[in-house]
C-alpha positions as CSV (number, residue, x, y, z in Angstrom):
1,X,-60.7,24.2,43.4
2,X,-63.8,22.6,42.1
3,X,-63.7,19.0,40.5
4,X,-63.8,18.6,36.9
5,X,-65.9,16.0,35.2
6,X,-64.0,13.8,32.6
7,X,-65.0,13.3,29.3
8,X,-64.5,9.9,28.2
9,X,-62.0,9.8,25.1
10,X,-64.1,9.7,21.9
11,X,-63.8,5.8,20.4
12,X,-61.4,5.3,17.5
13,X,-62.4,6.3,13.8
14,X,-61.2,2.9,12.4
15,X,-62.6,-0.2,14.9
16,X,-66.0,1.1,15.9
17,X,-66.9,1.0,19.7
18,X,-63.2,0.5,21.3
19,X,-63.2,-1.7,24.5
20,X,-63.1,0.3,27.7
21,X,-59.8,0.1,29.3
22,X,-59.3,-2.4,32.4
23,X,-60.6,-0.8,35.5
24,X,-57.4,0.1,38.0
25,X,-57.5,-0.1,41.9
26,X,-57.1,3.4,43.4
27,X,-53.5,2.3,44.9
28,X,-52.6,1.0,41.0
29,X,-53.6,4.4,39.3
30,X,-51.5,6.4,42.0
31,X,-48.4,4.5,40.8
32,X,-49.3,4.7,37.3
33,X,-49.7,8.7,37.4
34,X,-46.2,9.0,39.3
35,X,-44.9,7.1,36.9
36,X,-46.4,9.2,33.7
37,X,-45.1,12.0,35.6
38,X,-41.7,10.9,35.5
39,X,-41.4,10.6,39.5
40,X,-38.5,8.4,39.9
41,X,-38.2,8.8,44.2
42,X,-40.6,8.7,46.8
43,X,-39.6,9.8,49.9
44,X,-41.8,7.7,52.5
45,X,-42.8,5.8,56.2
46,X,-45.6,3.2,56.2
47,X,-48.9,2.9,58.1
48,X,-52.3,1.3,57.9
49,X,-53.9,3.9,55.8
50,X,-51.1,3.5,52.9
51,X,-50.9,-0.1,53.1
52,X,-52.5,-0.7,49.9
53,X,-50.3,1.8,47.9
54,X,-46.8,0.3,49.7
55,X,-48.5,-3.4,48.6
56,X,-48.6,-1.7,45.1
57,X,-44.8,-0.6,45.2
58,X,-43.4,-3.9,45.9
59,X,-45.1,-5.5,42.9
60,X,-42.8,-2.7,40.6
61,X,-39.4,-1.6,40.2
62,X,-39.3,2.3,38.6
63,X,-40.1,4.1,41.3
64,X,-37.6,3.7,43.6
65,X,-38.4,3.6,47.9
66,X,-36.8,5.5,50.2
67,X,-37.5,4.4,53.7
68,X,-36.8,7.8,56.7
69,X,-37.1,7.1,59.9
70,X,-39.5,10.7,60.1
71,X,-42.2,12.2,58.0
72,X,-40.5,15.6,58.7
73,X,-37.5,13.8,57.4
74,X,-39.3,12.3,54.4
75,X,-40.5,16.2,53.4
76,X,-36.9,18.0,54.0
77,X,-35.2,15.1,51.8
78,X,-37.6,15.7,48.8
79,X,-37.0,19.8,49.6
80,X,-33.4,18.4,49.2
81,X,-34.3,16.5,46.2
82,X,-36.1,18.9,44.2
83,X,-34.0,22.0,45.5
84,X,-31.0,20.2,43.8
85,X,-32.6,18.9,40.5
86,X,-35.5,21.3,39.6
87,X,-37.8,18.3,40.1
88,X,-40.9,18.0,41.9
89,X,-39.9,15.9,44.8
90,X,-42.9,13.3,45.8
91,X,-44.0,12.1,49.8
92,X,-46.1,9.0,50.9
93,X,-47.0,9.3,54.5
94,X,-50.1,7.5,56.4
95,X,-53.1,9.2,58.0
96,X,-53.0,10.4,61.1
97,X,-49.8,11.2,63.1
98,X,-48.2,10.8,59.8
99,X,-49.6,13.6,58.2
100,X,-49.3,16.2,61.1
101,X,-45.4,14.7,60.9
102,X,-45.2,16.0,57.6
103,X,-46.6,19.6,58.8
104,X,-43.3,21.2,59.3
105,X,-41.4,20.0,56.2
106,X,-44.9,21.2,53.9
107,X,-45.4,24.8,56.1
108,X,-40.8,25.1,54.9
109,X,-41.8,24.3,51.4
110,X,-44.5,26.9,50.9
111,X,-42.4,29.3,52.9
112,X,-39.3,28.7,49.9
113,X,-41.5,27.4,47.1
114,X,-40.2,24.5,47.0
115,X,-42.4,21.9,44.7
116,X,-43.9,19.0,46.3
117,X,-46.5,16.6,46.1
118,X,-47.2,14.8,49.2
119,X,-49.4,11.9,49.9
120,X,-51.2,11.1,53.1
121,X,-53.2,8.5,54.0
122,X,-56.8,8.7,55.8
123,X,-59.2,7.0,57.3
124,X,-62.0,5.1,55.4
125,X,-64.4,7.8,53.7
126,X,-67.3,6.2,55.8
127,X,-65.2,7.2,58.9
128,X,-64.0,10.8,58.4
129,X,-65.9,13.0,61.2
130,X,-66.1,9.9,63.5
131,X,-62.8,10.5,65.2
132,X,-61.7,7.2,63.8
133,X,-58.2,5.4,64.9
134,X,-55.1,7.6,62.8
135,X,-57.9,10.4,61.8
136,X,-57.1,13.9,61.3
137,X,-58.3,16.9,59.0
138,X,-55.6,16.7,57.3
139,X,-57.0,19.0,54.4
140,X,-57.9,21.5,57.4
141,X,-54.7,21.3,58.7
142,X,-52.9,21.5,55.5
143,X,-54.3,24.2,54.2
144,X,-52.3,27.3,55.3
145,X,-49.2,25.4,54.8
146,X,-49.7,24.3,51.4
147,X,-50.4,25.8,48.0
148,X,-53.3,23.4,47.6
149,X,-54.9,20.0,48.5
150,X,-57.4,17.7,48.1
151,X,-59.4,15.1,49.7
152,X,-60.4,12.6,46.9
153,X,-63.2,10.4,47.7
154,X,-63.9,9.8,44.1
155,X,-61.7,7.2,42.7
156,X,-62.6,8.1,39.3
157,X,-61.4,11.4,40.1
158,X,-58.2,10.2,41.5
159,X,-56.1,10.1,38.1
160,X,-57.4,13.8,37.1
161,X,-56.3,14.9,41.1
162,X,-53.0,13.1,40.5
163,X,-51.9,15.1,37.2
164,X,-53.0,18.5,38.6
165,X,-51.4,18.2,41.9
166,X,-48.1,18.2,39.8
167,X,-49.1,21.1,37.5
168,X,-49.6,23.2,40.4
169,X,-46.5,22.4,42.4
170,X,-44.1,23.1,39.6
171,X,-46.3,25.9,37.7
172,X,-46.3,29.3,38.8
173,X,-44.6,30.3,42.1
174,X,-43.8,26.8,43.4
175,X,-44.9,25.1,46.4
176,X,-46.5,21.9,48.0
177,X,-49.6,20.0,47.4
178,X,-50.9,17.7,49.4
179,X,-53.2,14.3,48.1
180,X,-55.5,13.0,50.9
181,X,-56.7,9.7,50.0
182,X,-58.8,7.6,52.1
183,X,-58.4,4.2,52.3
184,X,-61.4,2.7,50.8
185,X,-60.5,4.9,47.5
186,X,-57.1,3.0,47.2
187,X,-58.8,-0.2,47.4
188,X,-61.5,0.6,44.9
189,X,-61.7,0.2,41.1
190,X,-61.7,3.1,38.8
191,X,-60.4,4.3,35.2
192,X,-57.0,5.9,35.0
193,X,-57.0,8.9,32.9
194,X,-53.5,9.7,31.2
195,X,-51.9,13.1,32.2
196,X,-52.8,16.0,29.0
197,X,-50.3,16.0,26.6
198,X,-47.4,19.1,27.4
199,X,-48.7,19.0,30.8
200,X,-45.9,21.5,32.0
201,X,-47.2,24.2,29.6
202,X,-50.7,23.6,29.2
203,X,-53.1,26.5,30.9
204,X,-55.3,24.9,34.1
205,X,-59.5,25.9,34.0
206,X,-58.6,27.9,37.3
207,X,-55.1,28.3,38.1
208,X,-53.1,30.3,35.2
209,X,-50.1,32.0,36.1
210,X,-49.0,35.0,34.3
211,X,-45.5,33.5,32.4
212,X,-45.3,36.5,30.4
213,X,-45.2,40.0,31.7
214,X,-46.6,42.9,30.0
215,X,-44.2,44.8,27.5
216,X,-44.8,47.8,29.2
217,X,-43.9,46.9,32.3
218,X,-40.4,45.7,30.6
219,X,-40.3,48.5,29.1
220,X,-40.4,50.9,31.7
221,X,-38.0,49.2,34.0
222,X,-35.3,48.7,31.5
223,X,-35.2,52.4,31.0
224,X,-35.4,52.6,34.7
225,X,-32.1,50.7,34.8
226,X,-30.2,52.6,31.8
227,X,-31.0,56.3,33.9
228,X,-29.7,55.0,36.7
229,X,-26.6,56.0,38.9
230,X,-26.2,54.1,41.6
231,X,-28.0,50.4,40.3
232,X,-28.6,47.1,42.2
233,X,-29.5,44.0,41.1
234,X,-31.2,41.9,44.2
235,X,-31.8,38.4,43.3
236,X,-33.7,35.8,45.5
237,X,-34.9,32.6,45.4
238,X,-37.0,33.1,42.3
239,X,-34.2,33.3,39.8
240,X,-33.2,29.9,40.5
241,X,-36.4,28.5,40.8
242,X,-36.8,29.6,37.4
243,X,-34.4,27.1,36.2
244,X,-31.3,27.5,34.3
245,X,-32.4,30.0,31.5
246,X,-33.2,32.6,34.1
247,X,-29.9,31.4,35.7
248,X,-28.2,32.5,32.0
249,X,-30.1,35.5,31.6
250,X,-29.5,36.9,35.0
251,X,-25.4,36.5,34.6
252,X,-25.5,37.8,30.8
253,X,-27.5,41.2,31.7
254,X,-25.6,41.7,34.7
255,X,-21.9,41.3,32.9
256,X,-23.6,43.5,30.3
257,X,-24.6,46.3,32.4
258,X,-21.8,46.3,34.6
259,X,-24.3,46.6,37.4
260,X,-23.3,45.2,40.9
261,X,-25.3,42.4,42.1
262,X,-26.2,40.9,45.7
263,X,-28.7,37.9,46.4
264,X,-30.7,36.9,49.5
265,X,-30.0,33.6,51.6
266,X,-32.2,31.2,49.1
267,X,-30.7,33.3,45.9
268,X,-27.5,31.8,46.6
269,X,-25.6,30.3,43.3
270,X,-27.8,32.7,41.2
271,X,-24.5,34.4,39.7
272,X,-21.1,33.5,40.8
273,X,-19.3,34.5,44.2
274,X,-16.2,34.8,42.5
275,X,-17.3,37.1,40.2
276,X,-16.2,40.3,40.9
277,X,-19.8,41.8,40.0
278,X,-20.6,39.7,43.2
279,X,-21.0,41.9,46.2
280,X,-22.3,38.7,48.8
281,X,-25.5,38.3,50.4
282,X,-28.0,40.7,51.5
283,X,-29.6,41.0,55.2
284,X,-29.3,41.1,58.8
285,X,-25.5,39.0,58.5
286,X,-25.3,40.1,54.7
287,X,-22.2,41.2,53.8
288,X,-21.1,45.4,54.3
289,X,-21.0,46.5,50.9
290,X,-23.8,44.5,49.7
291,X,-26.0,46.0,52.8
292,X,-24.5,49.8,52.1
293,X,-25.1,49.0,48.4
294,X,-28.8,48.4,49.1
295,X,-29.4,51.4,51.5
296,X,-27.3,54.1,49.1
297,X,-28.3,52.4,45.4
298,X,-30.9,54.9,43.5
299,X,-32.2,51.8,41.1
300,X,-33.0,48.7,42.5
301,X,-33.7,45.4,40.3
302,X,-35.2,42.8,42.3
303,X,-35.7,39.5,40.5
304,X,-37.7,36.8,42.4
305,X,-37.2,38.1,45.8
306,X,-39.9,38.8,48.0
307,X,-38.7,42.2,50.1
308,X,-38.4,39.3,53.3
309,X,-38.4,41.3,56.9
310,X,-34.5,39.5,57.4
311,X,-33.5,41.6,54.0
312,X,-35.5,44.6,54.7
313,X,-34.6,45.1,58.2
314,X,-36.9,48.2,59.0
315,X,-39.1,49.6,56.4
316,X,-38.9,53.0,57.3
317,X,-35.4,52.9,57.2
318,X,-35.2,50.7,53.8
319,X,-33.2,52.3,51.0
320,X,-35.0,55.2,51.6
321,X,-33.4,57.0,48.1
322,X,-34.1,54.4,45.4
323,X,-36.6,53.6,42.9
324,X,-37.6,49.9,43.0
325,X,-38.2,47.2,40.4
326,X,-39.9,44.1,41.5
327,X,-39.7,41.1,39.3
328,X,-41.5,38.3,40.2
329,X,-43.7,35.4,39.3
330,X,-46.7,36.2,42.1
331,X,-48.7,38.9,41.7
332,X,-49.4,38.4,45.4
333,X,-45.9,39.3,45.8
334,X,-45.7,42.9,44.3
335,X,-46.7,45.9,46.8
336,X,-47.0,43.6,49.9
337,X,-43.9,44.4,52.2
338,X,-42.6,47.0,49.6
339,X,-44.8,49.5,47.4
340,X,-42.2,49.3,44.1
341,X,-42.3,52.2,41.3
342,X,-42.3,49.1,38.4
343,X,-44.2,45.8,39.5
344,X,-42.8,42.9,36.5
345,X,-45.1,39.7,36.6
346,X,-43.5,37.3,34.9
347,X,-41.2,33.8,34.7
348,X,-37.4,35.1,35.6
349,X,-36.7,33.3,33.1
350,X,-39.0,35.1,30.3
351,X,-39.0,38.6,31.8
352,X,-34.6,38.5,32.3
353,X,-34.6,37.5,28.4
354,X,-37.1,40.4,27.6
355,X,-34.9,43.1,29.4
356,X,-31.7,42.0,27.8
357,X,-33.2,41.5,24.2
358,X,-34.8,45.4,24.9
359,X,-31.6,46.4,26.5
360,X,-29.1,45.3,23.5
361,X,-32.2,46.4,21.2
362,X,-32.3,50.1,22.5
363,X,-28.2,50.3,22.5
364,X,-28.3,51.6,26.2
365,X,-25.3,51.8,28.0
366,X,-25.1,52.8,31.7
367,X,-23.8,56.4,32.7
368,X,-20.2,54.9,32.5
369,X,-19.3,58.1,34.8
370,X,-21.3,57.5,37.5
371,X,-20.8,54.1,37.1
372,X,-17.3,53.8,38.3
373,X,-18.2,56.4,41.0
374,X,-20.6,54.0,42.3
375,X,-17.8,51.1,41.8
376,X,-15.3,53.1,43.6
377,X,-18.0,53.3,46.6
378,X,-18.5,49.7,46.7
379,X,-14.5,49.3,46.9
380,X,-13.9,51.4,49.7
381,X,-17.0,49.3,51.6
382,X,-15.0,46.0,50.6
383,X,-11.8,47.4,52.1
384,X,-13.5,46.6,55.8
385,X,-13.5,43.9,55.2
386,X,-16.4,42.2,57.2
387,X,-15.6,38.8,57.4
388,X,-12.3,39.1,59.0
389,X,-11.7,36.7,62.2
390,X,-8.6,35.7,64.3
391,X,-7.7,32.3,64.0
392,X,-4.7,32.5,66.4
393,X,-4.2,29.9,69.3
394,X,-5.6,26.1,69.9
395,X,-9.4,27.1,69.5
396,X,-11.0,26.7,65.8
397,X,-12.9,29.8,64.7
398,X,-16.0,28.6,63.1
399,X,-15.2,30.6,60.4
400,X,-12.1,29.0,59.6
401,X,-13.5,25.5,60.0
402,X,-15.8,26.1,57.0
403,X,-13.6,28.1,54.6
404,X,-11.1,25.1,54.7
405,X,-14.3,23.0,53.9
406,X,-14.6,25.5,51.0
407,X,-11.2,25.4,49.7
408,X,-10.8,21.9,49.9
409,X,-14.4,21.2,48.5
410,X,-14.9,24.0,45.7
411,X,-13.6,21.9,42.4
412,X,-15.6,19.0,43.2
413,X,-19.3,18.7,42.5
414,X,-20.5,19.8,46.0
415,X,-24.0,20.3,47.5
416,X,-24.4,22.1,50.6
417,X,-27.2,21.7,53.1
418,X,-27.6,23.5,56.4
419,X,-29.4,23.1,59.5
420,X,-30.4,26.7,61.2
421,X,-28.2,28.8,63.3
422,X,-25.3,30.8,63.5
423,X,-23.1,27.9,61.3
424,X,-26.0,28.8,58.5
425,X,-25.1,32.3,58.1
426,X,-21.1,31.8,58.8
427,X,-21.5,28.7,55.6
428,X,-23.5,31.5,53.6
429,X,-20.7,33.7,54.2
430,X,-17.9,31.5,54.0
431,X,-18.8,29.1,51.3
432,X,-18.5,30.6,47.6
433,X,-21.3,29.7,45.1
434,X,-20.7,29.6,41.9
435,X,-23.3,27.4,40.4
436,X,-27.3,27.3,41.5
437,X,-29.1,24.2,42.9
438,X,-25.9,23.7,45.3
439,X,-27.1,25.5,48.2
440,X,-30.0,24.0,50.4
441,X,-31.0,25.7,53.7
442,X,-34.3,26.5,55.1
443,X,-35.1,30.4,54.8
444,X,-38.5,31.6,55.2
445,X,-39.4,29.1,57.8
446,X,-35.6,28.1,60.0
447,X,-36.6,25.0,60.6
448,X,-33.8,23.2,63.0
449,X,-33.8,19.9,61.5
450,X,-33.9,20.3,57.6
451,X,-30.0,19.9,56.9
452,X,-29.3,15.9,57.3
453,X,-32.4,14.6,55.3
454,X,-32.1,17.4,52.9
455,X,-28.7,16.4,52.5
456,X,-29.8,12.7,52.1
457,X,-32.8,13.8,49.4
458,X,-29.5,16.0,47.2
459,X,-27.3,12.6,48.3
460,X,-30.3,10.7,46.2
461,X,-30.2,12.6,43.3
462,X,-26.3,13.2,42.5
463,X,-25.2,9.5,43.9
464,X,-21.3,10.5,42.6
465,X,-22.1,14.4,44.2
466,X,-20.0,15.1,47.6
467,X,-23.3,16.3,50.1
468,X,-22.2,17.7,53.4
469,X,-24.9,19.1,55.9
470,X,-23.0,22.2,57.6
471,X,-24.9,21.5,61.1
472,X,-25.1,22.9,64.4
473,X,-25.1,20.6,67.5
474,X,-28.1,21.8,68.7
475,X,-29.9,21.7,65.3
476,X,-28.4,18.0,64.2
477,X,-30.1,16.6,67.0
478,X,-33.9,18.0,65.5
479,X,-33.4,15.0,63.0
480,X,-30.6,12.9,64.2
481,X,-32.5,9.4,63.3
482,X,-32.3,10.1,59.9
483,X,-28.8,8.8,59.8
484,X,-30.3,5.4,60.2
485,X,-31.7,6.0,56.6
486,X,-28.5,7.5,55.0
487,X,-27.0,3.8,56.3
488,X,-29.7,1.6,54.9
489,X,-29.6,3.7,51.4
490,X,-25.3,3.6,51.3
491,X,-25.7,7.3,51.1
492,X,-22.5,8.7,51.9
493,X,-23.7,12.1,53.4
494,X,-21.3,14.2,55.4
495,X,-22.3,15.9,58.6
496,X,-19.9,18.5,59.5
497,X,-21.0,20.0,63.0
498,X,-19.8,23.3,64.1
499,X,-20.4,22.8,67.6
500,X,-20.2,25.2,70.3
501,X,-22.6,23.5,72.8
502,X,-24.7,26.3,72.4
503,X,-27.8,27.3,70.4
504,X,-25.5,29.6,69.1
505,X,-27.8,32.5,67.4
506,X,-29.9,32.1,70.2
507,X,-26.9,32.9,72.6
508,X,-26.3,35.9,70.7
509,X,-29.1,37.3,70.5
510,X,-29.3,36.9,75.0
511,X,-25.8,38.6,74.9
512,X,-26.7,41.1,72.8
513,X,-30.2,41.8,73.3
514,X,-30.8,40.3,76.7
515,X,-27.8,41.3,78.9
516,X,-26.0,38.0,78.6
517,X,-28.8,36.1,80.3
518,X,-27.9,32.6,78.3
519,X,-31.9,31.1,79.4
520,X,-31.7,27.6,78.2
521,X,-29.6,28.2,75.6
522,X,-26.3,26.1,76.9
523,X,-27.0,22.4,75.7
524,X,-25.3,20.7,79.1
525,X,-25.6,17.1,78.4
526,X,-24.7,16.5,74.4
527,X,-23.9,13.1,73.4
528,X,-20.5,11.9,72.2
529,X,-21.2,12.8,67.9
530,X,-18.3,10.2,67.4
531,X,-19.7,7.2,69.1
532,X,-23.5,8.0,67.9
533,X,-22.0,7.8,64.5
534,X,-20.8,4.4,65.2
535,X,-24.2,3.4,66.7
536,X,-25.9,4.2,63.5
537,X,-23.2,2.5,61.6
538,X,-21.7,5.6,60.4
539,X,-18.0,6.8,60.6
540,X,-17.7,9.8,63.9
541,X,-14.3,11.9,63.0
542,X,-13.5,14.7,65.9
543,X,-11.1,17.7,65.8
544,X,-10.7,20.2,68.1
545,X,-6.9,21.3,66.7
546,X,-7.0,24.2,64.3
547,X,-3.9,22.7,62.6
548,X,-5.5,19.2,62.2
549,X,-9.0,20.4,60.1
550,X,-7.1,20.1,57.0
551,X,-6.7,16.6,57.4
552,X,-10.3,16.1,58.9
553,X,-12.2,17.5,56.1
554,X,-9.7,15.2,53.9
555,X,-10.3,11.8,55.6
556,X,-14.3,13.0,55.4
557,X,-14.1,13.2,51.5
558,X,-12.2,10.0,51.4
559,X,-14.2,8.0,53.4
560,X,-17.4,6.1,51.2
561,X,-20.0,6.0,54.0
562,X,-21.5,8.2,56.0
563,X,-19.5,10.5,58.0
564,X,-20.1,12.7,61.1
565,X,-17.6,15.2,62.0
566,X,-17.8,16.9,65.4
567,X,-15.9,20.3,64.9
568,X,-15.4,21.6,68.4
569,X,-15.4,25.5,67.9
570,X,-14.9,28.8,70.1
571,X,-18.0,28.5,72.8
572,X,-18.0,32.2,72.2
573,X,-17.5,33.7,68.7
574,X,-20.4,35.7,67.4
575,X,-21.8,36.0,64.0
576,X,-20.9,39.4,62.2
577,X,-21.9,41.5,60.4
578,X,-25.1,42.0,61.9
579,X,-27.8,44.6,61.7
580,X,-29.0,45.5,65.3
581,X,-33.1,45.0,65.6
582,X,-34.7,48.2,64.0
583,X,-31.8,49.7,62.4
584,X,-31.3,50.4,58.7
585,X,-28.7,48.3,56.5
586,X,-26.1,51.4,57.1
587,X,-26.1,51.2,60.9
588,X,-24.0,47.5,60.9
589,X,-22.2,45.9,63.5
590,X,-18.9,44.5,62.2
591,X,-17.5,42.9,65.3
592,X,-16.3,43.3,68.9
593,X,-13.8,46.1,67.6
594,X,-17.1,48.1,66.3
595,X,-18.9,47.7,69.7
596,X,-20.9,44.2,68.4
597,X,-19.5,43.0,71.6
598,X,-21.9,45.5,73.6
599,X,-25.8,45.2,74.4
600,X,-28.0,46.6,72.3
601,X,-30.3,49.0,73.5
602,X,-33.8,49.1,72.1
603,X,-37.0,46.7,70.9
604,X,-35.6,43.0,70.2
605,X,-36.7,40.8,66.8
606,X,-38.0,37.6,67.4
607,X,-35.5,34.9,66.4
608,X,-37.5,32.9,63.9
């Protein structure tokens, strides 16, 4: 993106030549612009090239610290801060190691368009190409992983970068931007510039996203929808990105059509589980009817989903009978994975009012006949009930570890996070959404590691919220430190491990794929979770009795610090449903008693 020359502000009319305002250090006008920007937490770790800007947050109070113990930690907790608030969540991180740190949390952002604005330090501009101490291309290295960055080495420019790093992380399809700022700049005077006026709405020289789709393009998939037989809503990500009028739209043309309706993984909390329009997620561990609704549908609404290979499964196999409608705010987006019959670009938000104002407008009503056909369909797919398990005997089902945390967590005002594994897809399963911006995992990217300081960046922004990371006790370890922070913060996170001593999904994958050859996937020297609670200064709660996880998960709620809960669970239970690698969504396993106990014969998926 080019740089922009700023015009000076025109003196005022009354007082002649006005006084130039009092030049700023670079470090002073980087607090300044978070502050006009309403930035309220900064996620961060220290080094030599930000020392001038941490010098600059001791001297002020509104913007409030919060010291990980890991860059990738500092980037999953503002992912867990924005993902829960709709706010663009904001990293300081120093040159060098610090940045590449922050590599992993950026690369999940873009991959979930997640908005944030991350700050690295670097070396002196005099230095850059010398292989200085802490140097690293940081814009190089950034740049497939984030939606844009910069390398200021104006400080006059700073201000101007500042404001439009923050534009372009919440506008559009969201995503990460990263600041460079050498550390000269920081030390050097300049002139603040005050963020435009409306800075959320107003249109960028170069980057304009399309809010409003074309009327035509409304128009012909509303009428789409209103000839249809067999309709599906599929709702990703998007719609909650979208904020909470897409949120209403979504829920009021759904009840209004009588459509069904399924969402992917990041969808989650879109429209209500309970609901019983709700047929459960989509995808390789989706639920039955929601995977037989998507390969047998003949209209298919997808709003803010982006046709991901975990959804799809096989493209020659991929609801090989319907006509598709692709909603979505990236133009990018539409024909990529799947060519669509209507392409909508648009804000959810603008285009879901759009089809329900044309849809009330026009009077349609959907083939009422056909309708309930399709609805009696569906029920016969819910009868098999996909998510059944046995908990009989000593040994806790995963399963039934986190439905009790569901039933015993669902009136209160609960955030999830996850790490990545098979305890992601059983808590997508298990636990009920009914609200959005409750439900933080890592999708596109499965980054191991993301659930505890995601948990501690949603912990942050509801302080009275109950926030439990569903982990795994492979995946808890990625980021264990960060429980060091949740204790110096009085955040009262709960970790509630589902542990197995296995990389669990990878394990099932070697049985099923691999002829039970379990290659470094048996973890044979985990630590104690209750006593490295206690080292952190956390509380460690263990249960291992199916009969005493009622009273686990209630001592956990009850206590006011940090709590780790080590959930020993069946070594040997398997994730279902499942579609098998390159079958369609109507070829699913549904458990040992359907053969999902048996190899699979035939090419493998990679895991991640």
């Amino acid at each position: 993106m080019a740089a922009e020359a700023i015009v000076p502000r025109p003196p005022a009319a009354d007082s002649g030549e006005s006084a130039a305002p009092e030049p700023m250090l670079g470090a002073q006008i980087v607090l300044k612009a978070l502050e006009e920007q309403g930035v309220e937490v900064l996620f961060g770790y220290p080094g030599g090239a930000v020392l001038p800007i941490y010098d600059e947050l001791f001297k002020q109070n509104s913007i409030r610290h919060i010291l990980v113990r890991h860059e990738q930690g500092a980037v999953h907790a503002a992912e867990g801060y924005a993902r829960s608030t709709g706010k663009v969540g904001c990293v300081l991180v120093t040159s060098g190691p610090g940045a590449t740190n922050a590599v992993t949390g950026l690369t999940d952002a873009l991959m979930d368009s997640i908005p944030i604005v991350c700050l690295t330090g670097q070396v002196p501009t005099h230095l850059i190409g010398n292989d200085a101490f802490q140097e690293a291309d940081t814009v190089g290295i950034t740049r497939p992983c984030t939606k844009h960055n910069y390398l200021v080495r104006d400080v006059d420019q700073l201000a101007r970068v500042m404001h439009e790093a923050f534009y372009i992380a919440r506008s559009g399809r969201p995503g990460p931007v990263v600041v460079d700022l050498p550390k000269d700049v920081a030390m050097a005077l300049g002139q603040y510039v005050t963020a435009p006026r409306g800075i959320q709405r107003q249109q960028h020289k170069t980057y304009r996203p399309q809010l409003k789709p074309q009327p035509s393009a409304v128009e012909a998939a509303v009428t789409l929808m209103a000839n249809a037989k067999r309709p599906l809503f599929y709702t990703g990500g998007g719609v909650i990105n979208a904020g909470p009028r897409a949120v209403a739209a979504l829920r009021e043309l759904v009840r209004l059509t009588g459509f069904p309706i399924t969402s992917t993984l990041m969808g989650l909390g879109s429209y209500p589980a309970e609901d019983s329009q709700w047929l459960g997620m989509v995808g390789m561990h989706g639920l039955y009817e929601a995977n037989l609704a998507m390969h047998d549908c003949d209209v298919m609404i997808n709003i803010g989903a982006r046709f991901d290979d975990r959804v799809t499964g096989n493209l020659n196999y991929f609801s090989p009978g319907s006509k598709k409608i692709h909603v979505d705010i990236d133009a990018s987006s539409l024909n990529k994975n799947v060519i669509v019959d209507v392409g909508v670009i648009g804000d959810a938000g603008i285009v879901l009012e759009e089809m329900l104002a044309l849809w009330k407008a026009r009077g349609y009503r959907a083939d009422q006949q056909a309708l309930k056909g399709w609805w009696r369909n569906i029920a016969q797919w819910r009868a098999r009930d996909c998510l059944r398990y046995d908990q009989r005997g000593k040994i806790i089902k995963p399963q039934y570890a986190i439905q009790r945390l569901y039933e015993l967590t669902k009136h209160r005002e609960t955030y999830i996070t996850t790490e990545v594994g098979q305890h992601q897809m059983w808590a997508a399963q298990f636990y009920r959404f009914e609200e959005p911006n409750r439900w933080m995992t890592s999708g596109g990217l499965g980054t191991m590691g993301y659930g505890l300081p995601a948990a501690i960046g949603a912990q942050i922004a509801h302080p009275d919220g109950l926030v439990v990371d569903i982990a795994g006790e492979a995946s808890i370890l990625m980021n264990i430190q960060e429980l060091s922070t949740a204790v110096q913060h009085r955040l009262p996170v709960k970790v509630f491990i589902i542990n197995n001593q296995y990389m669990g999904m990878v394990r099932q994958w070697q049985e099923l794929l691999h002829g039970g050859r379990y290659s470094e996937s048996y973890t044979d020297a985990l630590p104690d979770f209750v006593k490295l609670a206690e080292a952190f200064g956390c509380v460690g709660l263990r249960v291992s009795d199916p009969a005493k996880v009622d009273e686990t998960i209630e001592e956990m709620i009850a206590v006011k610090r940090p709590v780790v809960v080590d959930v020993v669970v069946d070594q040997k239970e398997n994730c279902y449903p499942m579609i098998p690698s390159g079958k369609a969504h109507n070829e699913m396993l549904l458990g040992p008693d359907d053969g999902g106990d048996k190899p699979i014969e035939g090419e493998g998926l990679a895991l991640v």
